[in-house]
Chimera marker file (.cmm) of the C-alpha trace (Angstrom):
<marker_set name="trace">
<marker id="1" x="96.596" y="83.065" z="80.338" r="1" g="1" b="0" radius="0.5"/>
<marker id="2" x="97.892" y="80.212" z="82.147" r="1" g="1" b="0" radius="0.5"/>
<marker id="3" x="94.982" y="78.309" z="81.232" r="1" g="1" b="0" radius="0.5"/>
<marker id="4" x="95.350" y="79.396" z="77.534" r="1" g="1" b="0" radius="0.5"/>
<marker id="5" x="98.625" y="77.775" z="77.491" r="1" g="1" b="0" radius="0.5"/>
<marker id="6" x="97.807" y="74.464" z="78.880" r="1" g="1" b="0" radius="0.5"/>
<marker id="7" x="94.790" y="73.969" z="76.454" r="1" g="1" b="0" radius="0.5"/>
<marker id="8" x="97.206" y="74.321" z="73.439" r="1" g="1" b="0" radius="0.5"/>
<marker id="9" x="99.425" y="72.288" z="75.059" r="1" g="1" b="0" radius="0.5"/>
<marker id="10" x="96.957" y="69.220" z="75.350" r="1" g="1" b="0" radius="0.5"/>
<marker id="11" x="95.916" y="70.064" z="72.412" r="1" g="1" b="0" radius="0.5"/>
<marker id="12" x="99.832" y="70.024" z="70.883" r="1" g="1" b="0" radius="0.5"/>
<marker id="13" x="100.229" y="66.690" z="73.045" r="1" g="1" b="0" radius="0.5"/>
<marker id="14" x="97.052" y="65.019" z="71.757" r="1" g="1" b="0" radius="0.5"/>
<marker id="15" x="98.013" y="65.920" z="68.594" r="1" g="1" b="0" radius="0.5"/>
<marker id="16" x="101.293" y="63.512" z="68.777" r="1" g="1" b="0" radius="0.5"/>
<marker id="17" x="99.936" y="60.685" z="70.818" r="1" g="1" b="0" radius="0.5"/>
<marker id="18" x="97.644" y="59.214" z="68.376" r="1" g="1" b="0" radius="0.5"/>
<marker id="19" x="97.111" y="56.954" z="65.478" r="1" g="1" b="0" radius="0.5"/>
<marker id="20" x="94.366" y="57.841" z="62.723" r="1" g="1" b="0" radius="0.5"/>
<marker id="21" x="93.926" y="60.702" z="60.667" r="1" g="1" b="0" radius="0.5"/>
<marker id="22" x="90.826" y="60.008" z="58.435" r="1" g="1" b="0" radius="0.5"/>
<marker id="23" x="86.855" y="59.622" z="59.332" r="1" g="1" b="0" radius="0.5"/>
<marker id="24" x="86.799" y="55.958" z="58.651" r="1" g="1" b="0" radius="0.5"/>
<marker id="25" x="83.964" y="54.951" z="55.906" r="1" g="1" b="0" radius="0.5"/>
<marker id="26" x="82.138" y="52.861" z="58.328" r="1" g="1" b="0" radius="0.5"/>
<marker id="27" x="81.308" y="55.092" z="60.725" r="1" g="1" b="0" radius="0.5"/>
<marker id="28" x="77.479" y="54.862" z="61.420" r="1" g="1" b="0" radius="0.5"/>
<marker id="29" x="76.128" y="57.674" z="64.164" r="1" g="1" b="0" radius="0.5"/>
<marker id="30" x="76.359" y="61.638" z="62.599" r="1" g="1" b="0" radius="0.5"/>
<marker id="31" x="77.382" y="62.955" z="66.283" r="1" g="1" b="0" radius="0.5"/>
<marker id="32" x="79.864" y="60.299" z="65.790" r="1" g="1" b="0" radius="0.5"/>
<marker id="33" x="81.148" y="61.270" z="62.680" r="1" g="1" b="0" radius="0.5"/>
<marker id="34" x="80.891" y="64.994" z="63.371" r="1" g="1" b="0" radius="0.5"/>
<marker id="35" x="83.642" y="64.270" z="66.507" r="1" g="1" b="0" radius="0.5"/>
<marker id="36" x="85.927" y="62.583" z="64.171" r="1" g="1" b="0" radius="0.5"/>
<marker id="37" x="85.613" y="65.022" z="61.324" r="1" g="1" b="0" radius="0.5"/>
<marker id="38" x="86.712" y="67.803" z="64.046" r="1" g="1" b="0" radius="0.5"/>
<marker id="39" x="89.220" y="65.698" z="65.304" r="1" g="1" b="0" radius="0.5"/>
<marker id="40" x="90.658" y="65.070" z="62.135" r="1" g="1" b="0" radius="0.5"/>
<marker id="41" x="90.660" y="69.231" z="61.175" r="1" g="1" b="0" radius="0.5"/>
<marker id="42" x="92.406" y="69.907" z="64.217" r="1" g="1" b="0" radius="0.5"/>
<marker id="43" x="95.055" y="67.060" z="63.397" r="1" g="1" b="0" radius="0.5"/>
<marker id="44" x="93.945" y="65.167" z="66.583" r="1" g="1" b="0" radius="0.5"/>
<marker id="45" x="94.750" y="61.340" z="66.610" r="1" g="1" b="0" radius="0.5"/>
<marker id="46" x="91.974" y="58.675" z="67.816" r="1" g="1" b="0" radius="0.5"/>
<marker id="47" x="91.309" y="54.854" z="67.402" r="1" g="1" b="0" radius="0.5"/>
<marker id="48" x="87.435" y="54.191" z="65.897" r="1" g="1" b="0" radius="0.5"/>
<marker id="49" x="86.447" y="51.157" z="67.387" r="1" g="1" b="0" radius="0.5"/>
<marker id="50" x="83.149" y="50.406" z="66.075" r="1" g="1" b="0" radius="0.5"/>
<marker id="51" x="79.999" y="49.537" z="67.415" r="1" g="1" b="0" radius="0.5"/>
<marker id="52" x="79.940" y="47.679" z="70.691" r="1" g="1" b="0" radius="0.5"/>
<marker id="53" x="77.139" y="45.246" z="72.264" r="1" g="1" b="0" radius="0.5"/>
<marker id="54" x="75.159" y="48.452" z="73.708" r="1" g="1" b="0" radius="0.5"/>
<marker id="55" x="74.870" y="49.719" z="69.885" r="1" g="1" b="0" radius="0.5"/>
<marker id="56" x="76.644" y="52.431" z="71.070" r="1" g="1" b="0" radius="0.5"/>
<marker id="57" x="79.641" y="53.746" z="68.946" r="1" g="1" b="0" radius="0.5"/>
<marker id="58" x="83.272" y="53.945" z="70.542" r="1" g="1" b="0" radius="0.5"/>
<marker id="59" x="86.403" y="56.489" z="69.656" r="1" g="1" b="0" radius="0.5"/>
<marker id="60" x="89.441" y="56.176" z="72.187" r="1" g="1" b="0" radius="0.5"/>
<marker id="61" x="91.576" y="59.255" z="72.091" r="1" g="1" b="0" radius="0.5"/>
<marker id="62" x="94.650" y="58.146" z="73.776" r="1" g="1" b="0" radius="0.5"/>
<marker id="63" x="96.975" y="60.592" z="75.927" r="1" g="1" b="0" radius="0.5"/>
<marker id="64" x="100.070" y="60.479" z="77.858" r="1" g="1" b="0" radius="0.5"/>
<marker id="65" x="101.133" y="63.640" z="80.532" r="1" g="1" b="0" radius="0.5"/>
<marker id="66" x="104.994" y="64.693" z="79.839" r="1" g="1" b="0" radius="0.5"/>
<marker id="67" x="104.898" y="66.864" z="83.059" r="1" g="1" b="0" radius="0.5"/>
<marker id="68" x="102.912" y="63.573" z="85.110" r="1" g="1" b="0" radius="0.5"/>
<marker id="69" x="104.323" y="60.468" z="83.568" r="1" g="1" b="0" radius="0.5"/>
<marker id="70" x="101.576" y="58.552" z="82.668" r="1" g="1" b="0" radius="0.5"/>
<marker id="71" x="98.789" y="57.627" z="80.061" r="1" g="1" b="0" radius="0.5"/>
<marker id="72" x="95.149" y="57.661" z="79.553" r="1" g="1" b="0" radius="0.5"/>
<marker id="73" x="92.450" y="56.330" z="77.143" r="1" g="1" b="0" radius="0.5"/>
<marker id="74" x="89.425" y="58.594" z="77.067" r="1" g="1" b="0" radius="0.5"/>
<marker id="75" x="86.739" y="56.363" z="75.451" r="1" g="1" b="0" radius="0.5"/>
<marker id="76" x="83.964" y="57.762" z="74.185" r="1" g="1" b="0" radius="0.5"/>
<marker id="77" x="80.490" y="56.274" z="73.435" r="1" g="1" b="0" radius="0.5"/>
<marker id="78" x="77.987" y="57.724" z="71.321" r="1" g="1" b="0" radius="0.5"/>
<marker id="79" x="74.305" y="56.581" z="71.279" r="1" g="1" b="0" radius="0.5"/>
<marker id="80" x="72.337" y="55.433" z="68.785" r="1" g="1" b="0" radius="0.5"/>
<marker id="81" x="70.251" y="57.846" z="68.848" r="1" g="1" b="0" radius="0.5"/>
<marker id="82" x="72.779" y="60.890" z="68.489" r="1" g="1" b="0" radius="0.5"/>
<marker id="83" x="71.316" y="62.382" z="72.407" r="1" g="1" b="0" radius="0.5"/>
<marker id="84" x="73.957" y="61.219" z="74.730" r="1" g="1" b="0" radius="0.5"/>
<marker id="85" x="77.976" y="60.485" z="74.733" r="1" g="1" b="0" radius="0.5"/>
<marker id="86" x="79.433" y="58.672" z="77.666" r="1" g="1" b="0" radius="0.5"/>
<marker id="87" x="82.900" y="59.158" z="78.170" r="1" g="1" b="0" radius="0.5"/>
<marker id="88" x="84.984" y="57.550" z="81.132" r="1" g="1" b="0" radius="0.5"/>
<marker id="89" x="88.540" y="56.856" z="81.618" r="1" g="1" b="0" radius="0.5"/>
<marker id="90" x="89.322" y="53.340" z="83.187" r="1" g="1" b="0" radius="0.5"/>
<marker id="91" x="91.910" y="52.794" z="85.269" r="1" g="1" b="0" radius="0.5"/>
<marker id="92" x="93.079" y="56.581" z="85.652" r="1" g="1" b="0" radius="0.5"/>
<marker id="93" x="95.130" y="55.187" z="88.648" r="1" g="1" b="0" radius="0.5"/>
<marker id="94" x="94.960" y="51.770" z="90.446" r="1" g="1" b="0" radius="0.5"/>
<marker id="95" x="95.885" y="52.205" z="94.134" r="1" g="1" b="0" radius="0.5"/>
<marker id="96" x="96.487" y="49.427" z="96.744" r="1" g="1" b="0" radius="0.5"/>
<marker id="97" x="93.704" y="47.468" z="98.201" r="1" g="1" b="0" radius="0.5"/>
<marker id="98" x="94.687" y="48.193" z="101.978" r="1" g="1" b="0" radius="0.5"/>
<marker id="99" x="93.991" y="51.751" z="100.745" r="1" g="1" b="0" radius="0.5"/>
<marker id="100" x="90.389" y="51.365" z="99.718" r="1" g="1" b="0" radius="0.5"/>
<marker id="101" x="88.565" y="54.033" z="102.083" r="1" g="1" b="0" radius="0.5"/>
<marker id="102" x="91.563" y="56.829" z="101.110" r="1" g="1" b="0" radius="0.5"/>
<marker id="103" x="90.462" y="56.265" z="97.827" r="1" g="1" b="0" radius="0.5"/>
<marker id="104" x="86.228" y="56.747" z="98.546" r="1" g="1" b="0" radius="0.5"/>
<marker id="105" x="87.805" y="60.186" z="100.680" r="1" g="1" b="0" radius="0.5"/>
<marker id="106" x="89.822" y="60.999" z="97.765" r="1" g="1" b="0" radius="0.5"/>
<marker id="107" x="87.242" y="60.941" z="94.897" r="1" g="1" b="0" radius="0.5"/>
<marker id="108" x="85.077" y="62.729" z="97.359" r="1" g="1" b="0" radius="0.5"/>
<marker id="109" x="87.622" y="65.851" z="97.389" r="1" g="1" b="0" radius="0.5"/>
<marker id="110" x="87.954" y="65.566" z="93.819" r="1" g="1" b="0" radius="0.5"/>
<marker id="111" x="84.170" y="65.550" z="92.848" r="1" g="1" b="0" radius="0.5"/>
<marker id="112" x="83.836" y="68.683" z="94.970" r="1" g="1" b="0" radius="0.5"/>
<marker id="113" x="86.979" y="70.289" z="93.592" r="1" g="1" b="0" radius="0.5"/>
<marker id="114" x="85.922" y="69.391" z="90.017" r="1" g="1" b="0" radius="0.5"/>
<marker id="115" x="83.065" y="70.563" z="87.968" r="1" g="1" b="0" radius="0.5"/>
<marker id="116" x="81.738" y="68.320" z="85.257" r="1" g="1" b="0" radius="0.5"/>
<marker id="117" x="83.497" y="65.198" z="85.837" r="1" g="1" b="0" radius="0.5"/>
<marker id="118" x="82.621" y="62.594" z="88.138" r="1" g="1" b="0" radius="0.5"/>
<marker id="119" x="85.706" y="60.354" z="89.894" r="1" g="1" b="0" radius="0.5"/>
<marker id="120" x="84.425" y="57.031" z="91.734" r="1" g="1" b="0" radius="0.5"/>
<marker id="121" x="86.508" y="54.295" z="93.021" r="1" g="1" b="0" radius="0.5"/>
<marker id="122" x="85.599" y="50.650" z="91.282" r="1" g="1" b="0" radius="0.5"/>
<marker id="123" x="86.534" y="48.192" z="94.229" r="1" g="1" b="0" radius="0.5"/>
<marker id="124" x="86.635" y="45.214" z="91.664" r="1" g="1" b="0" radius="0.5"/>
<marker id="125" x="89.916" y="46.109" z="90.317" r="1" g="1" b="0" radius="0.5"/>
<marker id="126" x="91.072" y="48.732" z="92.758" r="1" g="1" b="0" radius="0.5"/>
<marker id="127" x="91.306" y="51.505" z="90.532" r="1" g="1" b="0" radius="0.5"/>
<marker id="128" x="89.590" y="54.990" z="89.996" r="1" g="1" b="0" radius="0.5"/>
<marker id="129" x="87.692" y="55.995" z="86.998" r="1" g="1" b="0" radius="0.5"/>
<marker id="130" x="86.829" y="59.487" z="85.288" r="1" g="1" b="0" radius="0.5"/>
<marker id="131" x="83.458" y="59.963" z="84.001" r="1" g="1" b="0" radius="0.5"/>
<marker id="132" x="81.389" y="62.584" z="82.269" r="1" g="1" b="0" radius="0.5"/>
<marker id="133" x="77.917" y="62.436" z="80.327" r="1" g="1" b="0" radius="0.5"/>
<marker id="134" x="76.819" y="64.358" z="77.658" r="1" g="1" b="0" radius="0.5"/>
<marker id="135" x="73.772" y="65.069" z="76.432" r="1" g="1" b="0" radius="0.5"/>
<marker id="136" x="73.993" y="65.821" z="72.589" r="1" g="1" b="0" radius="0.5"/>
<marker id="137" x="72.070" y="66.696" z="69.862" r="1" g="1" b="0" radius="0.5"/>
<marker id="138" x="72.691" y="66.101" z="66.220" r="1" g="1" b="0" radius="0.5"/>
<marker id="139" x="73.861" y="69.648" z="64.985" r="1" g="1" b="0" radius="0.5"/>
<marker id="140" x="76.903" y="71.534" z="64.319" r="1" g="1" b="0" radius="0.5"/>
<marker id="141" x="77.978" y="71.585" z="68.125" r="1" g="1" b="0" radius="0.5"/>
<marker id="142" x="78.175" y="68.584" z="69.350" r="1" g="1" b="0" radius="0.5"/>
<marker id="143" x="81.677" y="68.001" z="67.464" r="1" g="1" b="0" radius="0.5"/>
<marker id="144" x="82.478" y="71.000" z="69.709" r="1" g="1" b="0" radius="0.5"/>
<marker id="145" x="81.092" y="70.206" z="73.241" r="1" g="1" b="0" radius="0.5"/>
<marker id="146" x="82.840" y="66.503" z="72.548" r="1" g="1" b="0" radius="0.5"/>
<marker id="147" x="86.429" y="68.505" z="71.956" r="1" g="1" b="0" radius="0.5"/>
<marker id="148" x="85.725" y="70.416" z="75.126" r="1" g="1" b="0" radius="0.5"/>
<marker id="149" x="84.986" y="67.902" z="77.352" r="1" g="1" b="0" radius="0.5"/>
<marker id="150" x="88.068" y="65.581" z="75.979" r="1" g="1" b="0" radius="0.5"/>
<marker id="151" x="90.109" y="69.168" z="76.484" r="1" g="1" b="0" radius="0.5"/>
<marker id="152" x="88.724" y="69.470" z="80.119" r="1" g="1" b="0" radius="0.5"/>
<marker id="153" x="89.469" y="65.963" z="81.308" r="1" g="1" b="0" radius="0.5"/>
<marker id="154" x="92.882" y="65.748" z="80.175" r="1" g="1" b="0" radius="0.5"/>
<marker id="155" x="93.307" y="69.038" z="81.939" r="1" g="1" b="0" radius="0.5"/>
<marker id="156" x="91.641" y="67.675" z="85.074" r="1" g="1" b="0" radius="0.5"/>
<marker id="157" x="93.296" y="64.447" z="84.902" r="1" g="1" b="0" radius="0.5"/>
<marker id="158" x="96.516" y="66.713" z="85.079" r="1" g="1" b="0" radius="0.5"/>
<marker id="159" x="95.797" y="68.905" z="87.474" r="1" g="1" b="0" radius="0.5"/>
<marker id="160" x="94.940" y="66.679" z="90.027" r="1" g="1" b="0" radius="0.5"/>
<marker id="161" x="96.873" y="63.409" z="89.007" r="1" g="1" b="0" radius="0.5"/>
<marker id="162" x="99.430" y="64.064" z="91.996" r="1" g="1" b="0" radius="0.5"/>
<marker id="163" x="96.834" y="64.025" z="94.781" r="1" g="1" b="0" radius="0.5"/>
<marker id="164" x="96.563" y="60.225" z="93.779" r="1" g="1" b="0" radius="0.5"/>
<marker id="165" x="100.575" y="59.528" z="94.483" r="1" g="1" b="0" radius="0.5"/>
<marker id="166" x="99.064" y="58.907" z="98.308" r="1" g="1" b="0" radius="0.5"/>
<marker id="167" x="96.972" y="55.761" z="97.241" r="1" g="1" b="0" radius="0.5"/>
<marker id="168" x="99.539" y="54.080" z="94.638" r="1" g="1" b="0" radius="0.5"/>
<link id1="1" id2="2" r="1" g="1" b="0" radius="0.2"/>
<link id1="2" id2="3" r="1" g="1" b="0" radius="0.2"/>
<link id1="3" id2="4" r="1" g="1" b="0" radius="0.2"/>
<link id1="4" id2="5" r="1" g="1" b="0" radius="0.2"/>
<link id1="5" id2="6" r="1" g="1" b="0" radius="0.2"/>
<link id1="6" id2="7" r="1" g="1" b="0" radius="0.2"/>
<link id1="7" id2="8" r="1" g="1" b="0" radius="0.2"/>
<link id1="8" id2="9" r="1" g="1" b="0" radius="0.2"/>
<link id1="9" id2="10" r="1" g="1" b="0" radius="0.2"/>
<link id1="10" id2="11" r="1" g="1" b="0" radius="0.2"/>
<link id1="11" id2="12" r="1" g="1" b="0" radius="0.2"/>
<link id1="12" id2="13" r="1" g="1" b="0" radius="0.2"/>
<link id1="13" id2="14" r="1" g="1" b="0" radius="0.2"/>
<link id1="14" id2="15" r="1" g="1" b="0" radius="0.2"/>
<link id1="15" id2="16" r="1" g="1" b="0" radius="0.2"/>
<link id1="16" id2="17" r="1" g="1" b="0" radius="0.2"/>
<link id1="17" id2="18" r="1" g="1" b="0" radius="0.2"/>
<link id1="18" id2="19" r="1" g="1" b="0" radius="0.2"/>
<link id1="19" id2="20" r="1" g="1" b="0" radius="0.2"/>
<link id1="20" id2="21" r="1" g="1" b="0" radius="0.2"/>
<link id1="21" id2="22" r="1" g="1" b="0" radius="0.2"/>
<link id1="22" id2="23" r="1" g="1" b="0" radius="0.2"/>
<link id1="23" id2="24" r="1" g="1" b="0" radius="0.2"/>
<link id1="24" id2="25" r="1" g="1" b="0" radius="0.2"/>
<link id1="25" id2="26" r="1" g="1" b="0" radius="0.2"/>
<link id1="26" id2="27" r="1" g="1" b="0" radius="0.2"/>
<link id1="27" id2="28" r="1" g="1" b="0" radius="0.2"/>
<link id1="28" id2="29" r="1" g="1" b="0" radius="0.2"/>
<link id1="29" id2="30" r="1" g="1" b="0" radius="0.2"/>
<link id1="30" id2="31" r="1" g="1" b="0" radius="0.2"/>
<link id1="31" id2="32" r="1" g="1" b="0" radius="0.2"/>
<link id1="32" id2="33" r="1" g="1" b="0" radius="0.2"/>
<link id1="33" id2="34" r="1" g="1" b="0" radius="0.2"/>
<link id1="34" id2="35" r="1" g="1" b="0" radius="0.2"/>
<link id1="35" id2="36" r="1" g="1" b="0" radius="0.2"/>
<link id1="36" id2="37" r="1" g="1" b="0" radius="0.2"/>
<link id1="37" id2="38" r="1" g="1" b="0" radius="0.2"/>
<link id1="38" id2="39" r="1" g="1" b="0" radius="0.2"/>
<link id1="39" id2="40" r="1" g="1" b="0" radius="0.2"/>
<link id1="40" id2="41" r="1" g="1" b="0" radius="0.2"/>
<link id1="41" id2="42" r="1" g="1" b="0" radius="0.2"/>
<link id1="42" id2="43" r="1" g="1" b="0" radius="0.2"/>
<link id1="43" id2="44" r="1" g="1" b="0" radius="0.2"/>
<link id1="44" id2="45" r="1" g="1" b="0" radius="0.2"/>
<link id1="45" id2="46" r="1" g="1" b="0" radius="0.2"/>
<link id1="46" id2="47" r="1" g="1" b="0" radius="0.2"/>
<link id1="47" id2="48" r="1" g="1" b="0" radius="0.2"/>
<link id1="48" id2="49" r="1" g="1" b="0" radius="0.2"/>
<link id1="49" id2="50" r="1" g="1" b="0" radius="0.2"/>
<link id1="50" id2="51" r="1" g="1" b="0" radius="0.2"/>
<link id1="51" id2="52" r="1" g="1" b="0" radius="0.2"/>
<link id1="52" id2="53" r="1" g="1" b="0" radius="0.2"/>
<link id1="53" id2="54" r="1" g="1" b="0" radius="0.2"/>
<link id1="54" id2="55" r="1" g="1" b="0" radius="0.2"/>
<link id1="55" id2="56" r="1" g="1" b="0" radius="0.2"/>
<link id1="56" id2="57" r="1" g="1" b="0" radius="0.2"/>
<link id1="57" id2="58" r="1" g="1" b="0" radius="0.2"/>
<link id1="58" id2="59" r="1" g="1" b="0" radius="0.2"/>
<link id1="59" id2="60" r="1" g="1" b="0" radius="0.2"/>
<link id1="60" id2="61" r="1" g="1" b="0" radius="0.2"/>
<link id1="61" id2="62" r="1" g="1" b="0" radius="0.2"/>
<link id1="62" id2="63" r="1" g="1" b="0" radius="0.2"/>
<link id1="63" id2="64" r="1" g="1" b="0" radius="0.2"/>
<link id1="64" id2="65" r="1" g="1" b="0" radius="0.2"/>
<link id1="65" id2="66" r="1" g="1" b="0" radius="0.2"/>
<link id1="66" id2="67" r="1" g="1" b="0" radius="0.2"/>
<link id1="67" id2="68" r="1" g="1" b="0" radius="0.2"/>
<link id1="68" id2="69" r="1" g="1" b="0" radius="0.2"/>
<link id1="69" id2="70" r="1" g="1" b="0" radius="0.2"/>
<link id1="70" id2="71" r="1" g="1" b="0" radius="0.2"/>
<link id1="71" id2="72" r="1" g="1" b="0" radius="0.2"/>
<link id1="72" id2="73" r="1" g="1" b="0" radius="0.2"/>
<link id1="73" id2="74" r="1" g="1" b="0" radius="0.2"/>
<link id1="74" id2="75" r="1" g="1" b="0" radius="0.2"/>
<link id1="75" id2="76" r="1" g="1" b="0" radius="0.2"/>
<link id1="76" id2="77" r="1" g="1" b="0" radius="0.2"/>
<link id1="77" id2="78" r="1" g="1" b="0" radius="0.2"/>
<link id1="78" id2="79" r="1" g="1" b="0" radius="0.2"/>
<link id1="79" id2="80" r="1" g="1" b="0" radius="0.2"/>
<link id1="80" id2="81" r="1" g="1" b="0" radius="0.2"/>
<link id1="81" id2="82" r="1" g="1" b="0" radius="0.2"/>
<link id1="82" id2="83" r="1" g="1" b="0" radius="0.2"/>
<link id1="83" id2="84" r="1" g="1" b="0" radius="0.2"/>
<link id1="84" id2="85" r="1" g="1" b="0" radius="0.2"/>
<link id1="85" id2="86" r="1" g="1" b="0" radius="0.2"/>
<link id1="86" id2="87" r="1" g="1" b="0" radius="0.2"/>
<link id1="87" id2="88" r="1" g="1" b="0" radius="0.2"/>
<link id1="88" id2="89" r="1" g="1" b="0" radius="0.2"/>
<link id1="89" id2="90" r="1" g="1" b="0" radius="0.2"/>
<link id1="90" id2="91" r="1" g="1" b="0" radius="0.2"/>
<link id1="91" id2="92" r="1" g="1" b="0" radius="0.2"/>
<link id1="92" id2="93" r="1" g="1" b="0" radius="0.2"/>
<link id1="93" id2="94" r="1" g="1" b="0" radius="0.2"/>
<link id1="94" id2="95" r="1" g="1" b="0" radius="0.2"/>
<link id1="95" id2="96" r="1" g="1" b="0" radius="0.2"/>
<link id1="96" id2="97" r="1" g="1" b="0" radius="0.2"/>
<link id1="97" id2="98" r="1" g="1" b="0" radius="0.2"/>
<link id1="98" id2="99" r="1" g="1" b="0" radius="0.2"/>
<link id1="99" id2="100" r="1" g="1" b="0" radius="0.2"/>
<link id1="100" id2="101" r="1" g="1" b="0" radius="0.2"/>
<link id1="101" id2="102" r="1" g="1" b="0" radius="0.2"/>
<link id1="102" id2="103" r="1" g="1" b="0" radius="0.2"/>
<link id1="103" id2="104" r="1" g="1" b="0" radius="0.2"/>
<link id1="104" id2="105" r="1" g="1" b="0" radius="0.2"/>
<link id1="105" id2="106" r="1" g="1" b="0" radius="0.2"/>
<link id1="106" id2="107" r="1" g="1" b="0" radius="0.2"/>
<link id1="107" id2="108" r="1" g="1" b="0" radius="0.2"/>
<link id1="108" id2="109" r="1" g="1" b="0" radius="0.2"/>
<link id1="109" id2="110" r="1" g="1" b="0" radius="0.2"/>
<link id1="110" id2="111" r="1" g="1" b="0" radius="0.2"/>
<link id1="111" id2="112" r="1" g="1" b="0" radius="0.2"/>
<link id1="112" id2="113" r="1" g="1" b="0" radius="0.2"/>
<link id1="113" id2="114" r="1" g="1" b="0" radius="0.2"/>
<link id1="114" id2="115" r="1" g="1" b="0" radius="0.2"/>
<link id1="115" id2="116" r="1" g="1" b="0" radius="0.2"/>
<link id1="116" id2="117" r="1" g="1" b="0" radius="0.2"/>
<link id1="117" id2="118" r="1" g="1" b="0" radius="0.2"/>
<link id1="118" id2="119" r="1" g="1" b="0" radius="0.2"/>
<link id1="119" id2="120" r="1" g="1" b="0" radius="0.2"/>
<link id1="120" id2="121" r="1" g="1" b="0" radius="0.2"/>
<link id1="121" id2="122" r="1" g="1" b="0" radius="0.2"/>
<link id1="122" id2="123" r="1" g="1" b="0" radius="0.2"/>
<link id1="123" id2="124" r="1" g="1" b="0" radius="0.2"/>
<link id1="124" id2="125" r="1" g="1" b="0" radius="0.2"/>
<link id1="125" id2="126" r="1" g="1" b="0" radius="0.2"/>
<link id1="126" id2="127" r="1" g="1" b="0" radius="0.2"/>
<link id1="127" id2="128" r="1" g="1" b="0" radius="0.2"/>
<link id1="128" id2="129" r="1" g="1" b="0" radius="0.2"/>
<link id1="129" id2="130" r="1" g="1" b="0" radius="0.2"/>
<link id1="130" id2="131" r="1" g="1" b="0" radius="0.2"/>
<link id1="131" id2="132" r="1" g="1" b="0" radius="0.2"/>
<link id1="132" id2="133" r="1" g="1" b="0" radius="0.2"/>
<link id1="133" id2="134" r="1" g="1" b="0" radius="0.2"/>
<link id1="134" id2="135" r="1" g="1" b="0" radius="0.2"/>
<link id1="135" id2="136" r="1" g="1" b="0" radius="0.2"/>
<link id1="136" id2="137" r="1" g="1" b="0" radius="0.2"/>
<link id1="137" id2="138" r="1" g="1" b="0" radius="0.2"/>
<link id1="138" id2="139" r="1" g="1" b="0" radius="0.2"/>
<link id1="139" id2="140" r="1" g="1" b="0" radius="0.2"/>
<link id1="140" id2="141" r="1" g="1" b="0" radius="0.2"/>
<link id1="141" id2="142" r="1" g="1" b="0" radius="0.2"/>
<link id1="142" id2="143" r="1" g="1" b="0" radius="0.2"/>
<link id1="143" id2="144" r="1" g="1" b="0" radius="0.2"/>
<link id1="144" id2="145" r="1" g="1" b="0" radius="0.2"/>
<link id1="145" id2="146" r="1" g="1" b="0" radius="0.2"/>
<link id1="146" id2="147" r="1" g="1" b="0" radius="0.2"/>
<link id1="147" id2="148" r="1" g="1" b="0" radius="0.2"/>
<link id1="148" id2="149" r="1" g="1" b="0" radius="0.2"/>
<link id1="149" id2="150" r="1" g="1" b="0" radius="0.2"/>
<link id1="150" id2="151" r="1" g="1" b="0" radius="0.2"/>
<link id1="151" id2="152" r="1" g="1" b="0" radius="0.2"/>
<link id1="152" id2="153" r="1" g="1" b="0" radius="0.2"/>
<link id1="153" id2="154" r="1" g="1" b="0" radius="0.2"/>
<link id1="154" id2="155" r="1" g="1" b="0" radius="0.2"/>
<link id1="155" id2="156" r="1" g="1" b="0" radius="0.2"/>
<link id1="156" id2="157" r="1" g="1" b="0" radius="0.2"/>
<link id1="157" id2="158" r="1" g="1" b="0" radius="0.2"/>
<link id1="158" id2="159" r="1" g="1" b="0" radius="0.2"/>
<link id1="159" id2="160" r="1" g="1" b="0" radius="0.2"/>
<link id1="160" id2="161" r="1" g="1" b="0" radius="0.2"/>
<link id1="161" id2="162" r="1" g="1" b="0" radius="0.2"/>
<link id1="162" id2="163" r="1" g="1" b="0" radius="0.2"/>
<link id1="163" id2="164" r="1" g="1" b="0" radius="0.2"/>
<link id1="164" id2="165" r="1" g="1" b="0" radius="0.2"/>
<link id1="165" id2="166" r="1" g="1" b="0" radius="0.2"/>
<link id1="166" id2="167" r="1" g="1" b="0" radius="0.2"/>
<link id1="167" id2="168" r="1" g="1" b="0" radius="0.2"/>
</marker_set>
C-alpha cells in the first residue's frame, strides 16, 4: 500500500513539474513517439529535444522531490533502431572532491541495495549519476516499460537521496 501511494504521488508530482502536453510533429523514432503519446494520456509533462549527434532521440522529463528538496532531469535516449533506450540522470548529487572514495563506497551500497539502476561516481565533475538501459522493441509496451522505469527512478532517487547528505 505504501508503495501504491508513492507511485501516484510521482506520478501527481510529475504531472505538475513539466512543460509540454502534445507529441510534437517532428518526432522521428515510433518507441519514441509511443513514450510521448503515453506521457501525454497520463497528463505527464516532458521537453522533446530532438535528435542528438548519436542519432539517438532525447525526451527530458524533469522532476523535483517536495519531501527531499531537490530536482532531477531524467533524459532519455531512444535508438534509431527502436531496440534500446538509455536513460541516466546527471548530476543526481555533486559531492566534494576530498570526498571522492565515500562516494565509489556509496554507489557501491546503492547498486547492491537497488535493482535495475546503476549509480557510478563521474570524477570529472564530482558528481553521481543514475543510469538504466533498456532494451525495447517496437510494440505496444515499450511506452509502458519507459513509464515504469521513469516511475522507478524517481522512486529510487527518493528513497535513497538522504544517504548522499554525507558526501555534499
Amino acid at each position: 500500500m505504501k508503495k501504491l501511494i508513492l507511485a501516484l504521488t510521482v506520478v501527481l508530482i510529475l504531472a505538475i513539474c513539466s512543460n509540454a502536453l502534445a507529441v510534437p510533429n517532428n518526432v522521428t523514432y515510433s518507441t519514441t513517439r509511443k513514450f510521448l503519446s503515453l506521457m501525454d494520456e497520463k497528463e505527464l509533462n516532458y521537453s522533446y529535444m530532438g535528435i542528438d549527434s548519436d542519432n539517438d532521440e532525447k525526451v527530458t522529463v524533469s522532476y523535483t522531490s517536495s519531501s527531499n528538496n531537490y530536482s532531477i532531469k531524467v533524459n532519455f535516449f531512444f535508438s534509431e533502431d527502436n531496440e534500446k533506450c538509455s536513460i541516466r540522470v546527471w548530476n543526481f548529487i555533486d559531492f566534494d572532491a576530498n570526498k571522492l572514495l565515500a562516494a565509489y563506497q556509496l554507489c557501491n551500497d546503492m547498486n547492491t541495495t537497488y535493482n535495475y539502476l546503476k549509480f557510478y561516481v563521474d570524477a570529472r565533475d564530482n558528481s553521481i549519476t543514475v543510469s538504466c538501459d533498456l532494451i525495447t522493441r517496437d510494440d505496444d509496451s515499450v511506452a509502458d516499460e519507459c513509464l515504469e522505469a521513469l516511475l522507478h527512478i524517481v522512486s529510487i532517487c527518493n528513497d535513497c537521496y538522504a544517504n548522499f547528505d554525507a558526501i555534499k
